[in-house]
C-alpha positions as CSV (number, residue, x, y, z in Angstrom):
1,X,11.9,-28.4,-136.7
2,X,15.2,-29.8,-135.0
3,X,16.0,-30.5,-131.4
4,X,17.5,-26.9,-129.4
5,X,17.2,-28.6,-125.5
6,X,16.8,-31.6,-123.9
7,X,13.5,-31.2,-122.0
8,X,15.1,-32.7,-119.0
9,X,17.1,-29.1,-118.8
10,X,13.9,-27.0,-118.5
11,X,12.1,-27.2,-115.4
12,X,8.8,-26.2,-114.7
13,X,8.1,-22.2,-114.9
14,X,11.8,-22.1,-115.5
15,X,13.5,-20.1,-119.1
16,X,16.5,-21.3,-120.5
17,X,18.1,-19.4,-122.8
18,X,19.2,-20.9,-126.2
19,X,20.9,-19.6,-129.8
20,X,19.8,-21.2,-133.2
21,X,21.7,-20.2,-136.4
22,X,23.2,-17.1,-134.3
23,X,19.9,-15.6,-132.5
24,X,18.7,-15.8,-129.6
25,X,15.8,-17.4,-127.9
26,X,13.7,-18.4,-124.7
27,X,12.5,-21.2,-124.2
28,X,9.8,-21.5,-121.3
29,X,7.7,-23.8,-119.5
30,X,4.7,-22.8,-117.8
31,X,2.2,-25.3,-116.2
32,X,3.7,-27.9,-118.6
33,X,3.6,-26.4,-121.6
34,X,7.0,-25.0,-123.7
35,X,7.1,-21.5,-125.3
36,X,9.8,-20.1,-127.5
37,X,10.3,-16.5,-127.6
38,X,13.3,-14.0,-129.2
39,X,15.8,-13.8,-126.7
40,X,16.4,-9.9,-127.0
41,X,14.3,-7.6,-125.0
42,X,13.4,-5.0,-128.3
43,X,14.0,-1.7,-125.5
44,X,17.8,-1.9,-124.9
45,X,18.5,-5.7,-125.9
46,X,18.3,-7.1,-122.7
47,X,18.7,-11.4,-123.1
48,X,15.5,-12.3,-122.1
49,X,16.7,-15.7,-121.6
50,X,18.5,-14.2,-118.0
51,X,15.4,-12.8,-116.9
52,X,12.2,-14.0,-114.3
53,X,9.3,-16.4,-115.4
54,X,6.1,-15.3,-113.4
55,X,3.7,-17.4,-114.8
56,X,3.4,-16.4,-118.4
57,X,5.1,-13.2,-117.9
58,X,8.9,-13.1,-118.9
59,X,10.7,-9.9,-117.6
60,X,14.1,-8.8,-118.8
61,X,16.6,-8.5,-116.9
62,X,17.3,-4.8,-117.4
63,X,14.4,-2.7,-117.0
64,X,11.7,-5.1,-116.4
65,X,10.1,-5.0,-119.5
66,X,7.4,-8.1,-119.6
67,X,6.0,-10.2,-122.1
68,X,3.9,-13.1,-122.6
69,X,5.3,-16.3,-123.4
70,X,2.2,-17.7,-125.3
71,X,1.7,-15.0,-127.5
72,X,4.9,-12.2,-127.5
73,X,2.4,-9.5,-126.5
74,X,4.3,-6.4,-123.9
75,X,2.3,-6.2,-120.4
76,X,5.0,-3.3,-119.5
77,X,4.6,-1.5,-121.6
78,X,1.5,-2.3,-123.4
79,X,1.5,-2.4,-126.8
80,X,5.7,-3.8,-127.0
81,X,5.6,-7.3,-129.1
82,X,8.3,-10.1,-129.3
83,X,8.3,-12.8,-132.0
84,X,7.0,-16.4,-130.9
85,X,8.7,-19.5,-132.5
86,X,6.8,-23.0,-133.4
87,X,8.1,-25.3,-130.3
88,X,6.9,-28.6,-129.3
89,X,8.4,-31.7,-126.9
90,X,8.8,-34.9,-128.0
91,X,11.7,-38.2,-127.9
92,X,13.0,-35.9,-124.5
93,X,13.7,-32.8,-126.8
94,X,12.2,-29.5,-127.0
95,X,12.0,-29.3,-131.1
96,X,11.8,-25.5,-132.4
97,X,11.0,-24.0,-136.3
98,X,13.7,-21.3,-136.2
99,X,11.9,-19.2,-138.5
100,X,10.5,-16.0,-136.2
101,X,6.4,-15.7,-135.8
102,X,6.1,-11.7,-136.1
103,X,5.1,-9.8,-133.2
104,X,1.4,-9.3,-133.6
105,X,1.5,-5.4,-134.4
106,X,4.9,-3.2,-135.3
107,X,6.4,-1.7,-132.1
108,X,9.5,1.0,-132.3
109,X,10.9,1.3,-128.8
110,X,11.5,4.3,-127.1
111,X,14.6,6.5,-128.4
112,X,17.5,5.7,-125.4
């Protein structure tokens, strides 16, 4: 794990957008607890990092896709997946394992 954010930076049922070794990620904290998601919306790469917290829901920017920050399942549509990432908080940091948690089935988006 190594230090991405200081924790000071992320406010409550705020996401901050952050890159580790060239990919993107967002972070987000939701009743006091910090999730770690892949940044890029898997419909038409939308950073998900830019887009609305409502509660555990993150929607991108784009088109509104939604996901859960806990667990990388797709609300809209059901059935889309994002990877998770290993996060905690600790010495005023938000520490993250950079290695990607797969999505918890295969999704192929929709052809644009």
């Amino acid at each position: 794990m190594r230090p991405v954010l200081r924790s000071d930076l992320l406010g409550e049922g705020r996401v901050v957008p952050v890159q580790v070794d060239g990919a993107e990620i967002a972070i987000a904290r939701v009743l006091g607890q910090v999730y770690a998601v892949a940044g890029v919306c898997p419909h038409r790469g939308g950073l998900l990092g830019e887009g609305d917290l409502s509660e555990h829901h993150l929607y991108c920017p784009l088109h509104a896709w939604s996901f859960d920050v806990r667990t990388g399942a797709g609300f809209f549509p059901q059935g889309a997946r994002i990877a998770t990432f290993a996060v905690e908080e600790r010495e005023g940091q938000i520490w993250l394992d950079a290695t990607p948690r797969a999505p918890p089935i295969d999704f192929v988006p929709p052809v644009p």
